[in-house]
C-alpha positions in Angstrom: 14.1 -1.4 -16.6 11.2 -4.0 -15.4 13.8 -5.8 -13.4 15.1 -2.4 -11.7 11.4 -1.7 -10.9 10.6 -5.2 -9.5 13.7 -4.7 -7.1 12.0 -1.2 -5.9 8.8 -3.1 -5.2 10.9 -5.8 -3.3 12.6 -3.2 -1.2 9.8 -1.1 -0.5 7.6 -4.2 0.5 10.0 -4.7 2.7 10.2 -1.5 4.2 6.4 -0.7 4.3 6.1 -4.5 6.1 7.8 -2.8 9.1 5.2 -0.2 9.2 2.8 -2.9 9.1 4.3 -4.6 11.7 5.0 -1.8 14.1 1.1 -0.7 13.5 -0.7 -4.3 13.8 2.0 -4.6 17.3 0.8 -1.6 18.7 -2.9 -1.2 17.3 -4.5 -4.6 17.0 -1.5 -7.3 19.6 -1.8 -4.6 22.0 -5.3 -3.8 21.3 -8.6 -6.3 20.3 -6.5 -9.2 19.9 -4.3 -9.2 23.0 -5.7 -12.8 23.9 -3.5 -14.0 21.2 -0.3 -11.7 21.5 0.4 -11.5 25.6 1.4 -15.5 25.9 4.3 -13.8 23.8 5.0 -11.4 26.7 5.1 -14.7 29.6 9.0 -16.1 28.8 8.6 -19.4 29.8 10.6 -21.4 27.5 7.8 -22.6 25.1 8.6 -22.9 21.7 4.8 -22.6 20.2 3.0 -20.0 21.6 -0.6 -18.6 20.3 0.9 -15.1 19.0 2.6 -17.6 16.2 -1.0 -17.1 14.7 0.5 -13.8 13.8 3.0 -15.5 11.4 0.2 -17.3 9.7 -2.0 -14.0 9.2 1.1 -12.1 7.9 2.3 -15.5 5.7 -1.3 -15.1 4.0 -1.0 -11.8 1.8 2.6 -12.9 0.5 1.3 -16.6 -0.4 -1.5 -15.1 -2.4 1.1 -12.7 -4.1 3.2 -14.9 -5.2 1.0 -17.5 -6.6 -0.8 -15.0 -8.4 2.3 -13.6 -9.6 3.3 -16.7 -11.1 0.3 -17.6 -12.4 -0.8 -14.9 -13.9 2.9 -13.8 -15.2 2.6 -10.5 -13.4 6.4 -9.8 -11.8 4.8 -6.7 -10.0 3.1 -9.1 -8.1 5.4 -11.6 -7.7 8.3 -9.1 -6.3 5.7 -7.7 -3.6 5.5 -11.8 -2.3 8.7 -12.0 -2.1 9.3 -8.4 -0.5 6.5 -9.2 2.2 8.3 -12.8 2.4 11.9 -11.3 2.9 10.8 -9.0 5.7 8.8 -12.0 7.5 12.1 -14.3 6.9 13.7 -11.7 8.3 11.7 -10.8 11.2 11.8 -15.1 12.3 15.8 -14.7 11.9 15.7 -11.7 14.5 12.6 -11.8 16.5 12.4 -15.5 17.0 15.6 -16.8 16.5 18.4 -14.4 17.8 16.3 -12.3 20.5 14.5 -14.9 21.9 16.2 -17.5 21.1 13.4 -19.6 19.9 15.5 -22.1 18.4 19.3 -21.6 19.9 21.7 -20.3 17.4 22.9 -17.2 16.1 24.1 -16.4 20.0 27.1 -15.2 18.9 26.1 -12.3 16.3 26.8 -9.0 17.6 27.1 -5.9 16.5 26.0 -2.4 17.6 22.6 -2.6 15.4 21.9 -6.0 17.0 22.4 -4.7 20.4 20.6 -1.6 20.3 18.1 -3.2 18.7 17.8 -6.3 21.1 17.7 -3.6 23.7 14.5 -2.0 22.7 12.4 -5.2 21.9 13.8 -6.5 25.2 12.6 -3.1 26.5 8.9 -3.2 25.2 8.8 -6.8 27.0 9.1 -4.9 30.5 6.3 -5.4 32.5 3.7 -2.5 31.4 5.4 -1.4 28.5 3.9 0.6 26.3 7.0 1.4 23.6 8.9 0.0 21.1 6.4 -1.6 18.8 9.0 -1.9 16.1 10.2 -5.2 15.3 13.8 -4.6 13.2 13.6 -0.8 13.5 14.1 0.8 17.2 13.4 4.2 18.0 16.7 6.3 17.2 18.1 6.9 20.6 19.0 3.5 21.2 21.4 3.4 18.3 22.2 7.0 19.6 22.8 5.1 23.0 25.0 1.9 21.2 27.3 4.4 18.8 27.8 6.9 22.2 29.1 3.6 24.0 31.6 2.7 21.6 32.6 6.8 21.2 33.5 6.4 24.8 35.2 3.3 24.7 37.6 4.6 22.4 38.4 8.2 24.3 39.0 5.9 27.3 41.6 3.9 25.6 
């Protein structure tokens, strides 16, 4: 049963980091601390940019998780690390690797998640954008938009 209920906390850890993510995006990288996030926003190629502090802030509350988890034998702990470390591994495969391309592989991944997906963070990265502050979540009418495009492509066939 404890191992059912440490997989929960994983999953919902997960889940409740894209929250986070979509809230700090559009609350405090589009708000106070804009002088660290909009170098993000300038494409030019550069592999370290200064909204990489980000990662760092986010990488903090899952270190401290885990290590007291392990320290102090508490799984509950431990399992809400590792969810906040899953999403952020996640988010580095996605954002940073696949979308921008960060470090060039995965080019070849596609799917209609991906692309709808892709097409909203690529969206938000418009100049004055103020939507799609979601980072592995898009707002529903792009997958609407990617599932219609195949629909078609089969009634034309």
């Amino acid at each position: 049963m404890e191992l059912a209920i440490n997989i929960l906390i994983v999953i919902a850890a997960f889940f409740f980091m894209e929250f986070m993510a979509w809230f700090t995006h559009k609350y405090v990288m589009h708000g106070f601390l804009w002088v660290l996030h909009k170098d993000h926003h300038i494409r030019d190629g550069r592999k370290i940019e200064w909204n990489d502090v980000f990662a760092v802030i986010f990488a903090i509350p899952s270190i401290l998780f885990i290590y007291f988890g392990v320290m102090g034998g508490n799984t509950y702990l431990l399992s809400l690390g590792l969810g906040i470390f899953l999403y952020g591994l996640a988010y580095f495969l996605f954002h940073d690797v696949y979308v921008h391309q960060r470090i060039p592989i995965l080019k070849k991944l596609s799917n209609r998640y991906l692309r709808a997906t892709v097409k909203a963070h690529l969206e938000h990265h418009t100049p004055h954008a103020n939507h799609n502050f979601g980072f592995l979540i898009a707002p529903l009418r792009y997958y609407i938009e990617e599932y219609s495009k195949k629909v078609a492509a089969r009634k034309n066939n």
